[in-house]
C-alpha angles and dihedrals in degrees: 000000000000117000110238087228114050116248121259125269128238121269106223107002123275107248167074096085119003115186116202108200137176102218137054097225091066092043094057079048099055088040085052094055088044115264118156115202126029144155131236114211108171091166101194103088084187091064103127099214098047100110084050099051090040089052096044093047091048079056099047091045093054101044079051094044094235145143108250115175128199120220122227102324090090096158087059084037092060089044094062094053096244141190108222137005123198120202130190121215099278094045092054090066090057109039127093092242085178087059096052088043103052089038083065092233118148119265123218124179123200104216127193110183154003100283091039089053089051085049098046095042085054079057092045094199115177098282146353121239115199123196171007088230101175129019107274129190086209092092147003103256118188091209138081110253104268103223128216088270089068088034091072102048093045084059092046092059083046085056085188096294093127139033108265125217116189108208142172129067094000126154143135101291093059108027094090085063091047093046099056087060085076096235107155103237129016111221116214132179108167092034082076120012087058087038101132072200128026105183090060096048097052085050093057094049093055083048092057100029102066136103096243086059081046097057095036096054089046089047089057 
């Protein structure tokens, strides 16, 4: 399953925040306010319009300079020429890794458990995301939540190789727990896209998503 050429790094990191959303509309919007990596999943592969909306969010990722990932339709995804692709487990069987790989596109790889996170480090993709967290009504998961406690010694087989995404039932009740873990990026989808206002939710993610609220809530 390995590609014979490793896949590309990220540019500029991948955290702190890294909203995951499911419309182009809301993407340009968090571009606009200045996020910097996101991820597009739009899950019905039937949707007529979907070349179309991968196409426009790989635009509107690279006239912001930012890191836009494309969830699952990886073949649409290398035609338009993106950034960044994320695969879950059983997309993984399927995809030409070689392709995304020698095309020079990011690599991120959604892990379960134990035995998924050994898998997907011999792989070593862009990044690693770990959930689901929390329970989350986003999508149907065949797995328990994982909790912080697994969290952290998920990241500890990781050892900072790779770059780490929490993900799964994460807002801003609970992201000062999942930051202190010391993952990378937190990942969030109804954090934005059921925000009544989405300037002040993304300040206080940078608020609580600093090193400075890291050390702090390590330090107490």
């Amino acid at each position: 399953m390995k590609p014979s050429t490793a896949f590309a790094r990220m540019d500029v990191g991948i955290g702190p925040l890294y909203p995951v959303v499911d419309n182009l509309n809301l993407l340009k919007r968090l571009l606009a306010f200045g996020v910097r990596t996101v991820q597009l999943r739009v899950k019905d592969p039937l949707h007529p319009n979907l070349d179309r909306i991968i196409k426009d969010a790989v635009e509107c990722g690279r006239l912001c300079q930012a890191q836009v990932f494309i969830n699952d339709h990886w073949q649409k995804a290398l035609d338009a020429g993106a950034y960044g692709i994320h695969l879950g487990q059983d997309d993984l069987q399927t995809a030409d890794l070689d392709a995304i790989a020698r095309a020079g596109v990011r690599l991120g790889v959604s892990t379960r458990t134990s035995d998924e996170l050994d898998l997907a480090l011999d792989l070593a993709p862009s990044y690693l995301a770990i959930g689901h967290i929390f329970p989350t009504p986003t999508k149907q998961m065949p797995t328990l939540p994982q909790g912080i406690a697994q969290l952290e010694k998920h990241l500890k087989t990781v050892g900072g190789r790779i770059p780490t995404v929490a993900i799964g039932g994460i807002d801003l009740t609970n992201a000062p727990d999942v930051w202190r873990s010391g993952v990378d990026a937190i990942a969030v989808v109804r954090a934005v896209s059921q925000s009544c206002d989405l300037a002040a939710t993304l300040q206080s993610f940078e608020e609580v998503l600093s090193e400075e609220a890291r050390d702090a809530a390590i330090a107490s």
